[in-house]
C-alpha positions as CSV (number, residue, x, y, z in Angstrom):
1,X,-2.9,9.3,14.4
2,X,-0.3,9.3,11.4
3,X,-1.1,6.2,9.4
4,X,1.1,5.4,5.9
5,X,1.4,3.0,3.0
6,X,5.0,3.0,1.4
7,X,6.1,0.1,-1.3
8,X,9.9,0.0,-0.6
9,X,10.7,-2.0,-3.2
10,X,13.2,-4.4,-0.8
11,X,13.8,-3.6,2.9
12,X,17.5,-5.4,2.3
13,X,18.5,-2.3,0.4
14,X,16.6,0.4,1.3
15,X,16.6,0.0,5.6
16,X,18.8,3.0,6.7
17,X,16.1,5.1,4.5
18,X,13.2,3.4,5.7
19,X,14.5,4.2,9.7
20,X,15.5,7.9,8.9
21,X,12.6,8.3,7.2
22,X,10.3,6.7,10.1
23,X,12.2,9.2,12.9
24,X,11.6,12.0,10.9
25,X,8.1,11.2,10.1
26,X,7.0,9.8,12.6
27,X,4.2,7.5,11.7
28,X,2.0,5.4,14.1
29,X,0.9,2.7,11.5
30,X,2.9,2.2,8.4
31,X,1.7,-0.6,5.6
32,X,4.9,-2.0,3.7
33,X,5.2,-3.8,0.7
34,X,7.5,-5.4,-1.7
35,X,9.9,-6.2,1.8
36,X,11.4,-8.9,-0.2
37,X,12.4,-10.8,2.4
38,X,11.8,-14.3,4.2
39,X,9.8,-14.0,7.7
40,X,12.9,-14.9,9.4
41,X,15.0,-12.1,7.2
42,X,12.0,-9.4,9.1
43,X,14.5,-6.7,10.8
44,X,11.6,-7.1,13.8
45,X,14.2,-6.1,16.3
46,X,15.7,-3.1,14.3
47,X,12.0,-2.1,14.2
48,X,11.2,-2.7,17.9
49,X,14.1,-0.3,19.2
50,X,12.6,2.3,16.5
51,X,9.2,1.8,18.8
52,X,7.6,-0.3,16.4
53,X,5.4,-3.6,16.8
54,X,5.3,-5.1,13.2
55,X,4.0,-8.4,11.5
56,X,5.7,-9.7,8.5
57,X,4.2,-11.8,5.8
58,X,7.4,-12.9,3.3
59,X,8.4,-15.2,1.1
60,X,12.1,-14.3,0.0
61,X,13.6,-12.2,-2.6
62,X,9.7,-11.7,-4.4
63,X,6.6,-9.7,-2.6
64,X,6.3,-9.6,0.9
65,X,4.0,-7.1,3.4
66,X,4.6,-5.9,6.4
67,X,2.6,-3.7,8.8
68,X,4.8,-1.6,11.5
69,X,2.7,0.0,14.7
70,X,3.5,2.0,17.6
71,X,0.2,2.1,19.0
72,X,-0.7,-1.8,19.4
73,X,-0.7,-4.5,17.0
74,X,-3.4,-7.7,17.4
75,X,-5.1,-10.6,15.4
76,X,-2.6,-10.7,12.9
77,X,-3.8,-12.9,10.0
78,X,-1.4,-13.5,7.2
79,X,-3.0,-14.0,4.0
80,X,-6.6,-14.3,2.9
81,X,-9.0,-15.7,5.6
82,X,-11.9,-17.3,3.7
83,X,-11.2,-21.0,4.1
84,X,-9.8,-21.4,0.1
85,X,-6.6,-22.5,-0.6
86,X,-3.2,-20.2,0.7
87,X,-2.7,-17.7,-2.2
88,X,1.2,-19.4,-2.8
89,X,2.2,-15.3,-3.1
90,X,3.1,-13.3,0.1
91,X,1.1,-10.1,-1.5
92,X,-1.8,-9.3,1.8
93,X,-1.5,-8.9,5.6
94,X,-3.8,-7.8,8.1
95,X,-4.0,-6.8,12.0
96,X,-5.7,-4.7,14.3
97,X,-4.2,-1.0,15.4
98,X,-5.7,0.8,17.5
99,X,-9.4,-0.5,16.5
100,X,-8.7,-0.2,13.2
101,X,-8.0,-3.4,11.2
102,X,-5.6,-2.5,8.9
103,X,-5.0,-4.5,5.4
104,X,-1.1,-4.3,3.9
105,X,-1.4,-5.4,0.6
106,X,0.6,-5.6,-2.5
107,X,-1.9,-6.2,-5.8
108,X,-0.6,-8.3,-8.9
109,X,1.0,-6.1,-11.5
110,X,-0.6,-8.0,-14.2
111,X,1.8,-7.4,-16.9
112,X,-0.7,-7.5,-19.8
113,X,-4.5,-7.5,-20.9
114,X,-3.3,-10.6,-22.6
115,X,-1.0,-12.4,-19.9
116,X,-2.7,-15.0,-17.6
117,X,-1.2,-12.6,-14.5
118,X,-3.6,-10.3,-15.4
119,X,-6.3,-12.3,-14.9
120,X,-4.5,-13.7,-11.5
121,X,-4.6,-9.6,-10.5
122,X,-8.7,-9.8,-11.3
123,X,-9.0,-12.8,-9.5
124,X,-6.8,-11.5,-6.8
125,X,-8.7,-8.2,-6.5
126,X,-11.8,-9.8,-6.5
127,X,-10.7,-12.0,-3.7
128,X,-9.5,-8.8,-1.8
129,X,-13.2,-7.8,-2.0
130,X,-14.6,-11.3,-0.4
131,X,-12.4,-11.4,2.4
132,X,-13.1,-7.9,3.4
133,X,-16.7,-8.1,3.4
134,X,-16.6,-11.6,5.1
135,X,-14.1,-10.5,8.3
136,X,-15.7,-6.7,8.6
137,X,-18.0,-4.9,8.0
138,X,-18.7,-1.2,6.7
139,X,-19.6,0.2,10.0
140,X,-16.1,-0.9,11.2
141,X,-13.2,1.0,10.9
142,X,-10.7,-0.4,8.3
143,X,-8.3,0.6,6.0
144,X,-7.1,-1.4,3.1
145,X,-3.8,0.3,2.1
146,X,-1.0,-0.8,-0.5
147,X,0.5,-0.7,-4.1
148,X,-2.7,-1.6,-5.6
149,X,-1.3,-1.7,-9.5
150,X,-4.1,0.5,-10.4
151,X,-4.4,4.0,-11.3
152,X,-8.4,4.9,-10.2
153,X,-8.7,7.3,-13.0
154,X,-7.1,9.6,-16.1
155,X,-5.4,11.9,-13.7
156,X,-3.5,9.9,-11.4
157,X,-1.2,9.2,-14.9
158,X,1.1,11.7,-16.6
159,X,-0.3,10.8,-20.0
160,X,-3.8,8.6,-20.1
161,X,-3.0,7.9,-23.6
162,X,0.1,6.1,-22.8
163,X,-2.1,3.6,-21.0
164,X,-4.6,2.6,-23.4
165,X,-5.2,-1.5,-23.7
166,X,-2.5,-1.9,-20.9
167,X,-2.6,-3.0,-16.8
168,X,-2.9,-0.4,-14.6
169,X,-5.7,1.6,-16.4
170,X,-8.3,-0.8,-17.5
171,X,-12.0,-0.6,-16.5
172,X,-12.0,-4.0,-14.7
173,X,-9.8,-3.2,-12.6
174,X,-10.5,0.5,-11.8
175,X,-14.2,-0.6,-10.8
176,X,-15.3,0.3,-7.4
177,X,-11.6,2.2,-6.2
178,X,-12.5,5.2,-4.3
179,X,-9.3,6.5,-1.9
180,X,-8.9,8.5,1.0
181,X,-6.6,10.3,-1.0
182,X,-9.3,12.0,-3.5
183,X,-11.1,13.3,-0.4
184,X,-8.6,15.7,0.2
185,X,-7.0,16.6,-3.8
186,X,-8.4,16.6,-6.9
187,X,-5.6,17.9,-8.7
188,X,-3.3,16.2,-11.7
189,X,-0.3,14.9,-11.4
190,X,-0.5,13.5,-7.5
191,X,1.9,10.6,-8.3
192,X,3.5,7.8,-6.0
193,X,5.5,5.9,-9.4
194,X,7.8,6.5,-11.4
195,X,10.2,3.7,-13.8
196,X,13.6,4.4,-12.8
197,X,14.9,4.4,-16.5
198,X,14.6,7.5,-18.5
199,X,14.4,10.7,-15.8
200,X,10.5,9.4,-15.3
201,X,10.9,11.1,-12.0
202,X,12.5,14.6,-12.7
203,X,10.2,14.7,-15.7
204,X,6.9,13.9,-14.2
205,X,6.1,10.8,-16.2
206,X,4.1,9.0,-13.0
207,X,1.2,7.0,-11.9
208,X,-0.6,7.7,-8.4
209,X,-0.9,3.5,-7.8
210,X,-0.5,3.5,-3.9
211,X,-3.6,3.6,-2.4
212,X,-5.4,4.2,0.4
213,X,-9.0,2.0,1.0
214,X,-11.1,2.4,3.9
215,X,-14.8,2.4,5.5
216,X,-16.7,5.7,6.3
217,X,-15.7,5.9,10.0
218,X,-12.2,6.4,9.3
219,X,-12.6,8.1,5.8
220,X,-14.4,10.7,7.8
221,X,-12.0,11.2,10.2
222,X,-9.4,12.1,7.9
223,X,-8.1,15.5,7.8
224,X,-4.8,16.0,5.5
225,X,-2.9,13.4,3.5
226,X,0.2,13.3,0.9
227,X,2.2,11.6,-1.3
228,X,5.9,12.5,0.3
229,X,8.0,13.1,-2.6
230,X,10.9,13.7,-0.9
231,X,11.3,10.0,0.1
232,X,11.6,9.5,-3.7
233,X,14.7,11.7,-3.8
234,X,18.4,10.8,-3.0
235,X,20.8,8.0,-3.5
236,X,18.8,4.5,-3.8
237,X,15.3,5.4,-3.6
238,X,12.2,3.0,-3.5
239,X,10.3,3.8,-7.0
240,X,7.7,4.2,-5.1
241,X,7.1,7.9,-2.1
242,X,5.2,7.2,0.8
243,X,1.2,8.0,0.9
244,X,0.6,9.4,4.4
245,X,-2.8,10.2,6.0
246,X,-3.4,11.9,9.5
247,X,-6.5,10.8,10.8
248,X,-8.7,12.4,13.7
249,X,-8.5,9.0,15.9
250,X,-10.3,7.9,17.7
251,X,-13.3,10.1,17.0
252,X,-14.4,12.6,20.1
């Protein structure tokens, strides 16, 4: 099973990329974020002839989530499910593939130690954790994939001193990330960001923020993963390259 995360940074723009990219691919679960569309905007159909199932959680031209399968897709819940009120931001949605519930989310950015959106991301990431533990458990086999906003540590950014006092870096919201990725690379400069202005991406000035979450049954089933790069190149890229994981599923 192919699974992958990808922030497109709006499905409007970037569709005849996303398709060409999903034929040459080929994955069986994709997690999409920033869509930046309204649920009734969803290409579903443009999907469906592609052999994809999806579910769309949108709002208009901000956020937005989607998750695309071509191996089942069931109890689809958009949003958190633990009985507070509707976060008013289309930023999390989850369904079942293939036994695997699978989480789509795109974390606050934050903005700044000082902004109130950056205690909104805490709050957020902190709810994140509730509804997890409250609809699973870790015997299951989940995956929480996304643009989490957060580099886990010093090496998934081109320069850690760039980053001091600022989103993105700092302790709180580090705590407790451990990706699918890291079982597979320890190595520098594994990045999935880069700012469109200045050459950020011919020069390597990056951040490795797209992650992927999940329980010990899948982790362990995982046997190669990578940040495609290539997606990243070309006229009208997403700022962000798709993570993509190949798991051993189901397990013999």
């Amino acid at each position: 099973m192919r699974l992958a995360t990808w922030n497109i940074n709006s499905l409007r723009v970037r569709q005849p990329r996303v398709e060409a990219w999903l034929a040459e691919v080929q994955p069986d679960i994709v997690c999409m974020q920033e869509t930046k569309l309204p649920d009734d905007g969803f290409p579903a159909l443009a999907f469906e002839a592609l052999g994809y199932t999806t579910a769309h959680h949108g709002q208009g031209q901000w956020n937005g989530v989607a998750v695309l399968s071509r191996i089942g897709i069931t109890d689809v819940v958009a949003g958190f499910a633990d009985g507070e009120p509707p976060d008013p931001e289309a930023r999390l949605i989850s369904a079942t593939c293939a036994g695997i519930r699978v989480s789509s989310v795109y974390v606050p950015n934050g903005r700044g130690l000082d902004q109130d959106h950056y205690q909104y991301k805490l709050q957020w990431l902190a709810r994140l954790r509730r509804h997890v533990q409250e609809t699973t458990t870790p015997s299951q086999p989940v995956v929480v994939a996304g643009d989490f906003n957060i580099a886990p540590t010093d090496i998934d950014v081109y320069d850690p001193t760039k980053f001091l006092d600022t989103t993105h870096t700092s302790p709180p919201e580090r705590e407790a990330l451990e990706d699918v990725f890291r079982r597979h690379y320890d190595a520098g400069s594994c990045f999935s960001w880069w700012d469109y202005r200045a050459g950020d991406f011919h020069e390597g000035r990056g951040m490795r923020i797209d992650l992927v979450l999940a329980t010990a049954p899948v982790a362990a089933s995982s046997r190669w993963c990578v940040i495609d790069r290539n997606a990243r190149k070309g006229k009208q890229p997403s700022d962000h390259a798709p993570v993509v994981v190949d798991l051993d599923w189901p397990p013999a």
